[in-house]
C-alpha positions in Angstrom: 3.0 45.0 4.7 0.8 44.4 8.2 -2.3 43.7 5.2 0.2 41.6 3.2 1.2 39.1 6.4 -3.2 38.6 7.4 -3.4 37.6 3.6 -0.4 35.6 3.7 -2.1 33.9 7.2 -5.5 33.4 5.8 -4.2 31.8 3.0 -2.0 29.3 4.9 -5.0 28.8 7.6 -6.8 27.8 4.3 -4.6 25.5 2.9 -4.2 23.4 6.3 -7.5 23.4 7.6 -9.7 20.4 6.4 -13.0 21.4 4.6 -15.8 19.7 6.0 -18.4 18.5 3.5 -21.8 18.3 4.3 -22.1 15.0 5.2 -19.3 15.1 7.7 -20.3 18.2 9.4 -23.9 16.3 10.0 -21.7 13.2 10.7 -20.3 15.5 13.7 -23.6 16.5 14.9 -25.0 13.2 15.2 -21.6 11.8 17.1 -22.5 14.8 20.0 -26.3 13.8 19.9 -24.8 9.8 20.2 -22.8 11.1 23.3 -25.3 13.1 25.0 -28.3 10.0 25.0 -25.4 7.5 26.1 -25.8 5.3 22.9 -22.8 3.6 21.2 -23.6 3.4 17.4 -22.2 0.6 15.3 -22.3 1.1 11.3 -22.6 -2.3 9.9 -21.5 -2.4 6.1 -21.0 -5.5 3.6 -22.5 -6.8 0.2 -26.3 -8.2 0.0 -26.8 -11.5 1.6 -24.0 -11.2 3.9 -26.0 -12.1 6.8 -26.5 -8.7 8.4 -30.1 -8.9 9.2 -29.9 -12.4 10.6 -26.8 -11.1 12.8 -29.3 -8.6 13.9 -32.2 -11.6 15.2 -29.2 -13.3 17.1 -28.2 -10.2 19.0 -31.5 -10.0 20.0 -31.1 -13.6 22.3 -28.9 -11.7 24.3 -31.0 -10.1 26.8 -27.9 -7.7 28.1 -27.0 -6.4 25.0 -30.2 -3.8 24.2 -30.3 -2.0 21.1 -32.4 -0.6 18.3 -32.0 -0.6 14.8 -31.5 1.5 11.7 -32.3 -0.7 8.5 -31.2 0.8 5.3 -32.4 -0.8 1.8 -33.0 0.5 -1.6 -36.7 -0.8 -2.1 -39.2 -2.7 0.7 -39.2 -2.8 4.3 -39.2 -6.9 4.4 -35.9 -6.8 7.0 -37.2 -4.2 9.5 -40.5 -6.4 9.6 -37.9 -9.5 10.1 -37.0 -7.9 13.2 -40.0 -6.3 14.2 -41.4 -10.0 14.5 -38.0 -10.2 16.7 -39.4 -7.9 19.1 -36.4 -5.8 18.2 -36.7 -1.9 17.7 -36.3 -0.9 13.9 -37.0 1.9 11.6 -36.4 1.1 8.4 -34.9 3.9 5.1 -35.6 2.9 1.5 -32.8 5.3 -0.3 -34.2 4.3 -3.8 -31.4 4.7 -6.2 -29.0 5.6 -3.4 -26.5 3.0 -2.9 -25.3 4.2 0.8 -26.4 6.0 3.8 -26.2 9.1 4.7 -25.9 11.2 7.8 -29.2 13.1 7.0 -31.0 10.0 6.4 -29.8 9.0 9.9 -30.6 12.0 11.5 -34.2 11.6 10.5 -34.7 8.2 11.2 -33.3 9.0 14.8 -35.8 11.5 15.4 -38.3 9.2 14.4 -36.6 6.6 16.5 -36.9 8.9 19.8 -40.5 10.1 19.0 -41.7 6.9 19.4 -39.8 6.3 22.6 -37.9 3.1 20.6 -34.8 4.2 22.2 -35.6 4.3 25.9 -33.8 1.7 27.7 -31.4 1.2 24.4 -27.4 0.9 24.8 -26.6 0.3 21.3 -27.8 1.8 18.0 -27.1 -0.6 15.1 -27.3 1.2 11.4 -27.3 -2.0 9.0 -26.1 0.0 5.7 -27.1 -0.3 2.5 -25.8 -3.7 1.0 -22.4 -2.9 -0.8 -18.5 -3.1 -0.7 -17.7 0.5 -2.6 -20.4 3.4 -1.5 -20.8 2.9 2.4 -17.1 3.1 2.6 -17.1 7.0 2.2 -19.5 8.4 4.5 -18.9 8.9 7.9 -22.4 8.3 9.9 -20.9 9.4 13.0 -20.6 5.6 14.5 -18.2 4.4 17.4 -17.6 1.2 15.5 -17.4 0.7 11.9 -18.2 -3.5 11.2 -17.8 -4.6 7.9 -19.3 -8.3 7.9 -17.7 -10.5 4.3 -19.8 -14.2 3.9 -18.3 -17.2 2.9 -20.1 -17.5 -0.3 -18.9 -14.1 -2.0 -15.2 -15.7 -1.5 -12.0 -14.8 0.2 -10.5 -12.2 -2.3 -12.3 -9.7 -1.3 -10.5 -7.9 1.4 -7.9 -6.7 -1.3 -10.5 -6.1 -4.4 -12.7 -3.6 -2.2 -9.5 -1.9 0.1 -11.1 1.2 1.1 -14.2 -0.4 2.5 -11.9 -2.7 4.4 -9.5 0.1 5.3 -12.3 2.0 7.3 -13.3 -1.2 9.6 -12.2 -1.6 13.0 -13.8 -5.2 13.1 -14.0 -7.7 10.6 -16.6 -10.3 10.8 -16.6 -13.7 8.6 -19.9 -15.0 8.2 -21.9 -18.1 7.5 -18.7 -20.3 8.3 -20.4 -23.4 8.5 -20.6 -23.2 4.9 -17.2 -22.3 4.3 -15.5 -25.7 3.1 -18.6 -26.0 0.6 -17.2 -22.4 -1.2 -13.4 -23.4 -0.9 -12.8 -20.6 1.4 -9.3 -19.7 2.6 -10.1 -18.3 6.0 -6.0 -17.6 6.6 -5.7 -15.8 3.5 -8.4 -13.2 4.7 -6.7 -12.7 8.0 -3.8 -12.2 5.6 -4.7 -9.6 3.6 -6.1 -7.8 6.3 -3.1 -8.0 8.5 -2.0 -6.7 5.3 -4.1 -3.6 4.8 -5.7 -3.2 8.3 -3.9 -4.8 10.9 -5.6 -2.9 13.9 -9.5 -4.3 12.6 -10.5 -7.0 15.3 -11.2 -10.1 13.5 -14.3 -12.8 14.3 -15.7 -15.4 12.1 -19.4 -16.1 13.1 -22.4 -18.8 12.1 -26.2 -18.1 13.2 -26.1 -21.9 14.2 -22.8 -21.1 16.7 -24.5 -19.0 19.5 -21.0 -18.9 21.0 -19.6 -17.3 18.1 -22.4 -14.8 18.2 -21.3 -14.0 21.9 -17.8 -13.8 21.6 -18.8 -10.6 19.3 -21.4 -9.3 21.4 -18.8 -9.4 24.6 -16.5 -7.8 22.2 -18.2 -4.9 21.2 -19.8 -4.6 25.2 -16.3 -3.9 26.2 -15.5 -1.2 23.4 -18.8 0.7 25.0 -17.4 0.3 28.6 -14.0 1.6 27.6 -15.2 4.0 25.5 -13.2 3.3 22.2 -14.3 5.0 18.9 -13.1 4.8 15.3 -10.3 6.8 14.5 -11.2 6.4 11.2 -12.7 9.6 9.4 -14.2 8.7 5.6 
């Protein structure tokens, strides 16, 4: 019987404990090793051309927001050298056929990061993910802040087409809104959906030519650092 009740209890412990996959358990890792150098770590996700990169170059004319850069691609290192001309800190992945990050990849590119002293004096880690709406959206990189950035041109449907990367944002940036009346966007109807799906995702809608917009996300994600908030979100 007492060998009956420990199987009975193993079992159950089994059955309501959550298996960790590999990626998650290094996701972990890399959250402590976050904490312990005082860096908040924002995973930026959306489709190619969203503007990503260039949000990167205007962050950098904010002299009180310092950070350093992860830049994830399949092939070249053309937007680490954009930002490198920036003066911005940046080491750049190529995944090849790999259509995502993952928390490995991160973990060596931070290394490589702190070797070469790129993150003294840094607040802020950015990791610009791989440019897509489907595979970022199911591995957790250990980041505070998940930011999935959706441009005018690829139109205003998209919040409901690609849920689960929308589901795991806590903000929401519209991009490239100076163009928006040129693509017939409905900028109420993505607010809509998301209130929809995601209602506790921070919304912004941003241009490179709007510095203000720029810094109303900046100021934004400054006071998520100071109070300390983190996604609750686990891929």
């Amino acid at each position: 019987m007492k060998n009956q009740n420990i199987k009975n209890q193993t079992k159950s412990i089994e059955i309501s404990q959550k298996i960790l996959s590999k990626n998650d358990l290094k996701a972990n890792e890399l959250r402590e090793i976050y904490k312990s150098d005082n860096l908040y770590t924002l995973n930026f996700m959306s489709s190619p051309g969203s503007g990503k990169t260039t949000l990167m170059e205007c962050f950098s004319s904010f002299s009180d927001f310092k950070f350093a850069v992860i830049e994830g691609d399949l092939e070249t290192n053309r937007d680490v050298e954009r930002l490198h001309k920036r003066g911005i800190k940046a080491y750049q992945i190529t995944t090849g056929d790999a259509c995502h990050l993952e928390a490995s990849m991160i973990e060596i590119a931070y290394k490589k990061l702190k070797e070469q002293g790129s993150l003294e004096g840094i607040e802020f880690l950015v990791i610009e993910n791989v440019g897509n709406l489907v595979c970022p959206a199911s591995y957790d990189l250990g980041a505070n802040l998940n930011i999935v950035l959706l441009s005018t041109p690829e139109g205003d449907d998209k919040v409901l087409k690609y849920p689960t990367m929308f589901l795991c944002a806590d903000i929401v940036v519209v991009s490239k809104v100076d163009i928006m009346e040129y693509f017939d966007f409905d900028i109420k109807r993505v607010e809509s959906d998301l209130k929809k799906l995601n209602s506790k995702a921070k919304f912004f809608t941003i241009s490179s030519k709007y510095s203000s917009s720029i810094r109303a996300l900046v100021d934004y994600i400054k006071e998520c650092k100071d109070k300390n908030i983190a996604s609750n979100f686990r891929f």
